[in-house]
N, C-alpha and C positions, 0 to 999 in steps of 0.2 A: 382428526386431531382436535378434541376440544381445547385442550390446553396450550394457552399464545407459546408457552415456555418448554412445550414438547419440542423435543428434534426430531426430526424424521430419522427412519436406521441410513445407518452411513451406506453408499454405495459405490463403490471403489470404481464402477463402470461413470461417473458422473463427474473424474477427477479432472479438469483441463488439462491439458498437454500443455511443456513450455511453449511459451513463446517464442517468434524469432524476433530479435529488436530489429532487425532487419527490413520487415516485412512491411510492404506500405502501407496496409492497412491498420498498423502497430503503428506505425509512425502517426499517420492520421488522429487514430483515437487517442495519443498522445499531444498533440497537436490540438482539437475538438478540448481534453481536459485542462490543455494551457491556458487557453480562451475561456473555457467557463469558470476556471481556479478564481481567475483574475488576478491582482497583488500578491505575488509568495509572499514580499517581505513583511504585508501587513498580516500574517499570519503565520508570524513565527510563533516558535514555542518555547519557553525557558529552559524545560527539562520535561521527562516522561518515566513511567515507567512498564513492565509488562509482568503480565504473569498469570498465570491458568486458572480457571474454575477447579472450585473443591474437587469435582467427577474428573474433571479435563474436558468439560465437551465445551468449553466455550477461554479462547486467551482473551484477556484485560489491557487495556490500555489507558493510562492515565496522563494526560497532557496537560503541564504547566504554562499558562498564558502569560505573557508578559504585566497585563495588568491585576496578578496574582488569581485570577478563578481557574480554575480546573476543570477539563473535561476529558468525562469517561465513556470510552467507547468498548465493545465487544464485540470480535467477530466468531461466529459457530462452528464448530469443526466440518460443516457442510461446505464451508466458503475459505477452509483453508489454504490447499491448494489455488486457489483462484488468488488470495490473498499473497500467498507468497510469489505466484508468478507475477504478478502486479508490481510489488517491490523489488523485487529484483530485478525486472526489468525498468523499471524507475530507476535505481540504484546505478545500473549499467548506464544508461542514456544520461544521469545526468553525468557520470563519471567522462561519456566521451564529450558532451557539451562542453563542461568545463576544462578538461584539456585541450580542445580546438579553444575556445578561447583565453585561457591562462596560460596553456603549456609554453615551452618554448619551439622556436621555429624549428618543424620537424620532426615535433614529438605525436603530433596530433593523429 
């Protein structure tokens, strides 16, 4: 592959299995990314938005900073699966964090 902007062919043998949020070694490397993140709140975002490559082999992401610059990321349709197990299990976890801490007694 001479070319950086080549994708390799898709191979559907290479897609991660979900996740369990369960799972302590899920928790761990959840735990390991909290500690390296450092500051959520010093790295909020104003607004963003998403949307696919001309082909579709690559989604867009555009993140508004609070001190107005913009950053744009994209992940490969090689890393999608990976990508979505990611956020949804981020998604999950934070969901039950923040109800053991905000919900009411009982709801957690």
């Amino acid at each position: 592959m001479g070319d950086s902007n080549m994708m390799p062919d898709f191979d559907p043998s290479t897609i991660p299995q979900a996740y369990d949020p369960q799972n302590p070694q899920v928790r761990a490397n959840q735990a390991e990314f909290q500690h390296q993140f450092g500051d959520f709140k010093a790295h909020h975002i104003m607004g963003f938005r998403l949307g696919p490559a001309p082909k579709g082999e690559w989604v867009g992401m555009r993140f508004d900073m609070e001190d107005g610059t913009t950053v744009s990321v994209s992940v490969p349709f090689t890393l999608w699966q990976a990508f979505g197990n990611e956020y949804v299990l981020a998604m999950m976890s934070a969901a039950q964090i923040a109800s053991a801490a905000y919900g009411k007694e009982g709801e957690a």
